[in-house]
C-alpha positions in Angstrom: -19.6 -16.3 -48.6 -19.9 -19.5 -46.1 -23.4 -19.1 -45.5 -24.1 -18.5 -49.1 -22.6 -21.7 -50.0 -23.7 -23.7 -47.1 -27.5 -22.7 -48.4 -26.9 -22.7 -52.3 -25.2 -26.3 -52.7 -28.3 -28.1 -51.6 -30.6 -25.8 -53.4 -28.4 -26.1 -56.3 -28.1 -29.9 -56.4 -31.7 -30.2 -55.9 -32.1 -29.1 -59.3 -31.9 -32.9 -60.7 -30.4 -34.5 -63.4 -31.9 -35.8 -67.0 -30.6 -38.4 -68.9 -28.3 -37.4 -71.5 -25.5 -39.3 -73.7 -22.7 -37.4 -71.9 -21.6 -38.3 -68.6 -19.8 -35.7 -66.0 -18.2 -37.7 -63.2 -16.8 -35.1 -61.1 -14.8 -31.7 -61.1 -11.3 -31.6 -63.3 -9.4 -34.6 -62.3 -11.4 -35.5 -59.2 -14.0 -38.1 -58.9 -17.3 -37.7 -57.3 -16.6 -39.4 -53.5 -13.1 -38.6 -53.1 -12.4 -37.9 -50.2 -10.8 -34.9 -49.0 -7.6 -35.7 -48.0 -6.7 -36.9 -51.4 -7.6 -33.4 -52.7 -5.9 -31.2 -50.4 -2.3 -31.1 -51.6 -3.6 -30.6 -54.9 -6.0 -27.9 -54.2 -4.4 -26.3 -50.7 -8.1 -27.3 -48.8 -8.6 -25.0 -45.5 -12.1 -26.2 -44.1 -14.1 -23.4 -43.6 -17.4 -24.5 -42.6 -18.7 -27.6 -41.3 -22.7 -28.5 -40.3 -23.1 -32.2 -39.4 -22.3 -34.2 -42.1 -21.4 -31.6 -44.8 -18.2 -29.7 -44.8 -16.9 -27.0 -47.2 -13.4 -26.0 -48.1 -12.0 -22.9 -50.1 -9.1 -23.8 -52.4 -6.5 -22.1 -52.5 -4.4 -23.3 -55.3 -7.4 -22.8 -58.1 -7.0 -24.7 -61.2 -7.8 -22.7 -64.5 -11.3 -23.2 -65.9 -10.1 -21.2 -69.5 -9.3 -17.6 -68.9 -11.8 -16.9 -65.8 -9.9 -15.4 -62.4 -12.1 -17.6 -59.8 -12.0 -18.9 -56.3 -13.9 -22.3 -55.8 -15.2 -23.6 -52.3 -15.5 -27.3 -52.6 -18.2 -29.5 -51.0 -18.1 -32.6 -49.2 -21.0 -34.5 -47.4 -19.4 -37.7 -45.5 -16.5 -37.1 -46.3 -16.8 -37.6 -50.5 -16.5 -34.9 -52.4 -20.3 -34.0 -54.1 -19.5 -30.3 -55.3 -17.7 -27.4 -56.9 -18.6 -23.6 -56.0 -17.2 -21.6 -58.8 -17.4 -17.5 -57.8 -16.3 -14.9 -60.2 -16.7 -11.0 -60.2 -16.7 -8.4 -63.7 -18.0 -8.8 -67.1 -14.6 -10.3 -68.4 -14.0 -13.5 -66.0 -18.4 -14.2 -66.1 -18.1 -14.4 -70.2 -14.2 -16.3 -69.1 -16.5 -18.9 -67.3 -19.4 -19.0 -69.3 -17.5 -19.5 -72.5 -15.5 -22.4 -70.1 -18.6 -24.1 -69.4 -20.2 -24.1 -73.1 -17.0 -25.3 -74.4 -16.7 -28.1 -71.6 -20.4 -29.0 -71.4 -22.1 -28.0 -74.8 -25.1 -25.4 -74.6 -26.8 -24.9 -71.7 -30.8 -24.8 -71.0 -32.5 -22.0 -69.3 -33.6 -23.0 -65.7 -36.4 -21.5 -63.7 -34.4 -20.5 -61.2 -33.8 -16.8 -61.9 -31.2 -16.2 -64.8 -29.4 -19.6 -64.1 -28.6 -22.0 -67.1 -27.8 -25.5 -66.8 -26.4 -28.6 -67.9 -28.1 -31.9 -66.8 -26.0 -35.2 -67.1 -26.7 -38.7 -65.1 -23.9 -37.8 -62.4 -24.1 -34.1 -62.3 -25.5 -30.7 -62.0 -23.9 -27.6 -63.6 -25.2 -24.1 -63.4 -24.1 -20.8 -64.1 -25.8 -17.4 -63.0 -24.4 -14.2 -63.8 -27.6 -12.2 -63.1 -26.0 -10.2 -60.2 -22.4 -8.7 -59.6 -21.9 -12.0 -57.5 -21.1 -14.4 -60.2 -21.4 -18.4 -59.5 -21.2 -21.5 -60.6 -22.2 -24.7 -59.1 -20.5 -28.8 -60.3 -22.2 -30.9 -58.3 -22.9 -34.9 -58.4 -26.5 -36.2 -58.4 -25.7 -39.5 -56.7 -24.5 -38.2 -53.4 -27.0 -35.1 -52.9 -29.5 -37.5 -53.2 -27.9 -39.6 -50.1 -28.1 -36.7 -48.6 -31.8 -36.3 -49.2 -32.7 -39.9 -48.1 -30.1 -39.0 -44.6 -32.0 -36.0 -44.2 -35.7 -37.7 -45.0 -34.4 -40.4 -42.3 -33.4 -37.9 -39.4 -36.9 -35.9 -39.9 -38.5 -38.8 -39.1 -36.5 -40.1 -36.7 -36.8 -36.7 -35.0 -41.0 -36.7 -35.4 -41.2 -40.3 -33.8 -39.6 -38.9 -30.5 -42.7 -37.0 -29.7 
């Protein structure tokens, strides 16, 4: 599960955002940037992974998204919170968090990125895929995966101009 969602946040976030009335700002009660520390008693955060900048942390006190059973690994890059992995297993909890979702967000679009469907605000990402027994979910902010783009842009170049 850690190298899954060590590879699927930034793939997931690079999905982009389109301008829509609604605004997202973040995931339940927290705000895109905060920093972990003041999610931890909240959530029980045990880091889990860590490469450079970007650390992940499974929660272990989950709170309820409707009726789905679901564990989330959260996302941090510099130390601000920029994402939610939501993972679910049966038939019963991926309707639970579909039905979540489409309640929360309105109706998603179909995405070319296999069976996902999403829902693009200004500050964030949401996508669901239930196409495999490995059910997901992604709630993740625009603003700071783009910062971590432009860092990422800057150290390849930095990197090229030593040769």
């Amino acid at each position: 599960m850690k190298q899954i969602a060590m590879t699927l946040v930034p793939l997931l976030l690079a999905l982009g955002s389109a301008a829509i009335s609604q605004t997202v700002d973040g995931f339940q009660e927290f705000a895109w940037g905060t920093p972990p520390d003041e999610m931890k008693a909240r959530l029980d955060l045990s880091l889990f992974d860590q490469k450079g900048n970007s650390k992940m942390y499974a929660a272990h006190a989950v709170p309820s998204l409707g009726n789905a059973q679901v564990a989330l690994s959260c996302f941090f890059y510099k130390n601000k919170f920029a994402g939610v992995l939501i993972h679910t297993k049966g038939g019963t909890n991926s309707r639970a968090l579909f039905e979540y979702l489409k309640q929360k967000f309105g109706p998603p679009e179909r995405v070319k990125f296999g069976d996902a469907l999403a829902w693009h605000f200004p500050n964030t990402t949401v996508l669901f895929n239930n196409a495999t027994d490995d059910i997901w979910g992604s709630i993740s902010s625009v603003k700071i995966h783009d910062q971590q783009k432009r860092d990422e842009a800057a150290a390849a170049r930095k990197s090229t101009k030593k040769f």
